[in-house]
C-alpha positions in Angstrom: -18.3 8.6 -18.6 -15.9 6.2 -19.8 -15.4 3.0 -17.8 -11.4 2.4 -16.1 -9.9 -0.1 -14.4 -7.8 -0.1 -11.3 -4.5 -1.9 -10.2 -2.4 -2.0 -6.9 1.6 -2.9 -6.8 4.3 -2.3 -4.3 7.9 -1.1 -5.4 11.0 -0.9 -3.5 12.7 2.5 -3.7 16.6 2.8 -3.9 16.7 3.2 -0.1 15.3 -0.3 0.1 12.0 0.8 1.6 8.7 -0.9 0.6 6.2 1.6 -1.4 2.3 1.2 -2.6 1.2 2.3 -5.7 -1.4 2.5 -7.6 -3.0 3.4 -10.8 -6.5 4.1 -12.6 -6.3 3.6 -16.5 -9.1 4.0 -19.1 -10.4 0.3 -20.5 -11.3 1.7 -23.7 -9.7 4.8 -24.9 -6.5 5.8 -25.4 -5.4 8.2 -22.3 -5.4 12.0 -23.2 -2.7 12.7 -20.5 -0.6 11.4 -17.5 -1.6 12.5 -14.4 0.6 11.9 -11.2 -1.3 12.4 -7.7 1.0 13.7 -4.9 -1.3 13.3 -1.2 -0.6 15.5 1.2 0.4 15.0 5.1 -0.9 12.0 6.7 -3.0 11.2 3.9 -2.5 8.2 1.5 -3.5 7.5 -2.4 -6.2 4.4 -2.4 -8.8 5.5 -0.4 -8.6 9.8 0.3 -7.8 10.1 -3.3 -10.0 7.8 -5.2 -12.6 10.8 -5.6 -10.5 13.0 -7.2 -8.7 9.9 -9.0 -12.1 8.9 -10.8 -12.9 12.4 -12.0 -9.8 12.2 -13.8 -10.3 8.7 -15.5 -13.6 8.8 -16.3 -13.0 12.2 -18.2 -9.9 10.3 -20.1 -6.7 10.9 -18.1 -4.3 7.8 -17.0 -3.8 8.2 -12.8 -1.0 7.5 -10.9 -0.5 7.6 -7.1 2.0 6.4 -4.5 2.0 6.7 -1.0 5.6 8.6 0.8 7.3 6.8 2.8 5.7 6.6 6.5 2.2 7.2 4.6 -0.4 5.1 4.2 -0.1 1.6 2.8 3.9 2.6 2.4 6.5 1.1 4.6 8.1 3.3 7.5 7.0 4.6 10.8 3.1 6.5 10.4 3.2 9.7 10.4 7.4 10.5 10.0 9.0 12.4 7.5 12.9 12.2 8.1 13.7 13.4 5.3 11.5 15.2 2.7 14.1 15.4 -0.2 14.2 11.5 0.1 10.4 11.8 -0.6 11.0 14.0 -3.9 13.6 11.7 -4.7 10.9 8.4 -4.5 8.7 10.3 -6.7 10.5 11.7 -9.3 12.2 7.8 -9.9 8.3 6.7 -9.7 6.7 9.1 -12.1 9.9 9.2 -14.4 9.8 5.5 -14.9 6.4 5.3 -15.9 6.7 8.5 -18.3 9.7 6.8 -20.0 8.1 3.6 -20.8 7.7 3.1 -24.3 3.8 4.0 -24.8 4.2 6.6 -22.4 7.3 8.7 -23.8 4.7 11.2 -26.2 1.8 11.6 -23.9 1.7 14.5 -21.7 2.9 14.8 -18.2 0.9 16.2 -15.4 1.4 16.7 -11.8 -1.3 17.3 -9.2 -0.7 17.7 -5.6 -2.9 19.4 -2.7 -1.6 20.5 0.6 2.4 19.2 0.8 1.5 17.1 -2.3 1.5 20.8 -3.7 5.1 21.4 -2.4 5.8 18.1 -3.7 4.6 19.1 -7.3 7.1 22.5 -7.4 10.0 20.6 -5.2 9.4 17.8 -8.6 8.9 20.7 -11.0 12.9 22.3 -9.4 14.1 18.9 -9.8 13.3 18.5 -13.5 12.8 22.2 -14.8 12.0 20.9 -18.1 10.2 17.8 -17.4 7.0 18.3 -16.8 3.8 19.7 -18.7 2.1 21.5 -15.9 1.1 21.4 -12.3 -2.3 21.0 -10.7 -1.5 22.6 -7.1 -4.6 22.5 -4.9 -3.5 24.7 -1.5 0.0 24.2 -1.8 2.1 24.4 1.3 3.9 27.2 0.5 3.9 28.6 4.0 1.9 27.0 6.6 -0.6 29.3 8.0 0.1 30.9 11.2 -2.8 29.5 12.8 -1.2 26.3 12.7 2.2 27.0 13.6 3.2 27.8 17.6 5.3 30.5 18.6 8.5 31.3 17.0 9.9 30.5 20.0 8.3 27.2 20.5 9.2 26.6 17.0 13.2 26.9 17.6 12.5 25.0 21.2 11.0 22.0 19.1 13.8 22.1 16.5 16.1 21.3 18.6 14.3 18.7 20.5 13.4 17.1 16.7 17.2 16.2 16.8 17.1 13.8 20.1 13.3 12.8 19.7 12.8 13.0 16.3 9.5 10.7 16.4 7.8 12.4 19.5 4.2 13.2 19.1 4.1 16.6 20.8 4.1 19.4 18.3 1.5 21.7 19.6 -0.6 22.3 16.6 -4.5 22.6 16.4 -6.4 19.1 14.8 -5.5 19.4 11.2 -8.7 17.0 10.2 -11.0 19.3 11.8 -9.3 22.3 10.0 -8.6 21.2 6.9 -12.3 19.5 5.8 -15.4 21.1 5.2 -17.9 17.7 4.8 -18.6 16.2 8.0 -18.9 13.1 6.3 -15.3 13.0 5.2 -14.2 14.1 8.5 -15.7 10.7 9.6 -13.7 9.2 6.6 -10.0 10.1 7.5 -10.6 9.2 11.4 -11.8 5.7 10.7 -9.1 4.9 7.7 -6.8 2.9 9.0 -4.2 4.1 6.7 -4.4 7.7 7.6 -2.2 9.3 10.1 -4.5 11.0 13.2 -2.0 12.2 16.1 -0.4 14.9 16.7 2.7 16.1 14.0 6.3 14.1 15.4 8.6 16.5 15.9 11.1 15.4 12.7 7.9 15.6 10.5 7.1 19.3 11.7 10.3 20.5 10.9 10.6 19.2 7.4 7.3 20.8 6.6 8.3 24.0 7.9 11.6 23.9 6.2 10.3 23.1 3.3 7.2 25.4 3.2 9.8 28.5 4.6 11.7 27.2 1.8 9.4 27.3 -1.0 8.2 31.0 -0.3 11.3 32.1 -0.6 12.2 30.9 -4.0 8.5 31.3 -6.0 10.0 33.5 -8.5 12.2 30.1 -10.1 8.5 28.7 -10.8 8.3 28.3 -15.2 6.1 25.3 -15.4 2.2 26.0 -17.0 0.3 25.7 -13.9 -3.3 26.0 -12.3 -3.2 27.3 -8.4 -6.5 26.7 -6.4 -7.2 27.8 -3.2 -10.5 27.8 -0.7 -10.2 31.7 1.1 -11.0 30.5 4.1 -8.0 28.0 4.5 -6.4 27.4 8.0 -4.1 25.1 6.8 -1.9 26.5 4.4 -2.2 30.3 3.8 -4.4 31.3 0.2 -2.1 34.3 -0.1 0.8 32.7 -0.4 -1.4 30.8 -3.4 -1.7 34.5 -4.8 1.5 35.2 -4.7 3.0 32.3 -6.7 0.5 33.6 -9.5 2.2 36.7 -9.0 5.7 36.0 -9.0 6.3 32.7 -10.7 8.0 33.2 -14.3 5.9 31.0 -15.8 3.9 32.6 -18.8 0.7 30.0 -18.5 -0.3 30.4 -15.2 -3.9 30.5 -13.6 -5.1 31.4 -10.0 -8.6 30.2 -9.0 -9.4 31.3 -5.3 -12.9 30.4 -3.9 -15.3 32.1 -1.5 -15.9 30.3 1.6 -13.7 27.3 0.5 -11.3 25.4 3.1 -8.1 23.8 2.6 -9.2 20.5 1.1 -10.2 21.1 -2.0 -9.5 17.9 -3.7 -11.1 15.5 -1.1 -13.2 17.6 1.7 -15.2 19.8 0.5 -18.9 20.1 -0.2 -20.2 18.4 -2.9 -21.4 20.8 -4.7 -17.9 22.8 -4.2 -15.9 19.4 -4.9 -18.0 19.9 -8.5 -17.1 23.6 -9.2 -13.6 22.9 -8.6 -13.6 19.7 -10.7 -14.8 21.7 -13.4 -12.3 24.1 -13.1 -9.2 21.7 -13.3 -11.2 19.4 -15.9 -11.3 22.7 -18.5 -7.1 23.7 -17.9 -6.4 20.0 -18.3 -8.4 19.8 -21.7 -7.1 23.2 -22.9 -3.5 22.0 -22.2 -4.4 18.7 -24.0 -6.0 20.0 -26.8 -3.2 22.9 -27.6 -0.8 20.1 -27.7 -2.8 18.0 -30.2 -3.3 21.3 -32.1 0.7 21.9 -31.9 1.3 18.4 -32.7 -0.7 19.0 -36.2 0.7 21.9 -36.8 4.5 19.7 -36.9 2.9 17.2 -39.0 1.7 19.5 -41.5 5.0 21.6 -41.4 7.0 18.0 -42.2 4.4 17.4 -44.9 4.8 20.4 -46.3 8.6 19.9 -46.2 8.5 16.4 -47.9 6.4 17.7 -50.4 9.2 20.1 -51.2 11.8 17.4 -51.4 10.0 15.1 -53.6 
């Protein structure tokens, strides 16, 4: 277990808005991969996501997170998502910027998202096809499950009230803390941080998730990044066989699907110890397979130039 260092800083996006970020980095060894944490709704990067954060540096990967706009330490009203392209858009110029550094530029590139972070990880991977390594999605929102969506009717009611009251707190949706974690301990956690967002879903906000999730089913076939999908069966957040189905009709030839018995939706953050450990273990050994074929491909071009210079000389 290798020791790491952490390290805070706000940016200011192109839109001018005031972002937190922050980052884990290993104090000794050189960083195996790059690994960019995408939170999901209401949630934020410093606090719900340390756990998952510190798995990753103490087995060797260099962390990144930022809180969206209107999340967590993040400027913008709690809780709103106007616009959830402008999200992507703050994301991929975060990640990017740090991947392009110098250092950076021949290490690996990793995104990991649960929940909407999930979405956020295949809206990133659409953005940049050919960007990216490979995806960590931990119940993605690919379709919101329908026990936590109201009526179809209600649904097209509360669209068009989103356009004059975008920011009302009235979307009729059962309490996603109690729903989405398991430990009663972490349920304690997110209603006490100050930095998490605890009312009901604004209006504006529920629509982009539902246009985005609606979105996202629809178009799971254009999916070619390697990826790992994970998914607790019993999820009442975000439906597991949507999760399935991605494994089934994404293009991508490295793909994995790890669904678990009498799992709930968070995964990353609110499960049972003992489950937050199987699950850990199961995205610790795809991350070390995918860093260990590229060091193995990486040889392999070395010895091929070798081989060539030899040839010359």
């Amino acid at each position: 277990m290798g020791s790491f260092k952490y390290e805070e800083e706000f940016i200011v996006n192109s839109r001018g808005v005031k972002l937190f970020t922050c980052r884990w980095l290993p104090e000794t060894d050189e960083p195996k991969a790059l690994i960019f944490l995408c939170h999901g709704y209401a949630m934020e990067c410093s606090i719900s996501m340390r756990g998952c954060a510190t798995r990753l540096v103490k087995a060797g990967y260099e962390v990144h997170g930022i809180d969206c706009e209107g999340h967590g330490k993040s400027s913008g009203l709690l809780g709103l998502i106007s616009d959830f392209d402008h999200l992507v858009d703050d994301l991929s110029e975060h990640f990017t910027n740090i991947s392009e550094r110098k250092e950076n530029r021949k290490k690996m590139r990793i995104l990991m998202g649960e929940s909407m972070g999930g979405a956020m990880v295949l809206r990133l991977h659409r953005k940049k096809p050919d960007y990216w390594d490979g995806g960590v999605l931990i119940a993605p929102m690919c379709k919101i499950a329908d026990e936590m969506k109201p009526s179809p009717v209600v649904i097209k009611v509360l669209s068009l009230m989103a356009k004059v009251i975008p920011t009302w707190k009235i979307t009729p949706t059962p309490d996603i803390v109690d729903a989405a974690f398991r430990d009663p301990q972490v349920v304690k956690e997110v209603r006490t941080n100050p930095y998490t967002y605890k009312g009901r879903p604004r209006l504006q906000t529920s629509y982009q998730l539902l246009t985005v999730s609606t979105d996202l089913e629809k178009r799971l076939d254009e999916v070619s990044l390697p990826f790992i999908v994970l998914h607790g069966e019993e999820d009442k957040v975000t439906d597991p066989s949507v999760s399935k189905l991605l494994y089934e009709s994404a293009r991508s030839s490295d793909k994995t699907l790890k669904l678990y018995p009498g799992m709930w939706h968070s995964l990353s953050y609110g499960e049972l110890p003992e489950n937050l450990d199987i699950v850990f273990s199961d995205i610790g050994k795809w991350l070390d397979d995918k860093f260990f074929a590229r060091g193995e491909e990486q040889q392999k071009l070395a010895n091929d130039r070798n081989v060539l210079d030899l040839k010359h000389n």
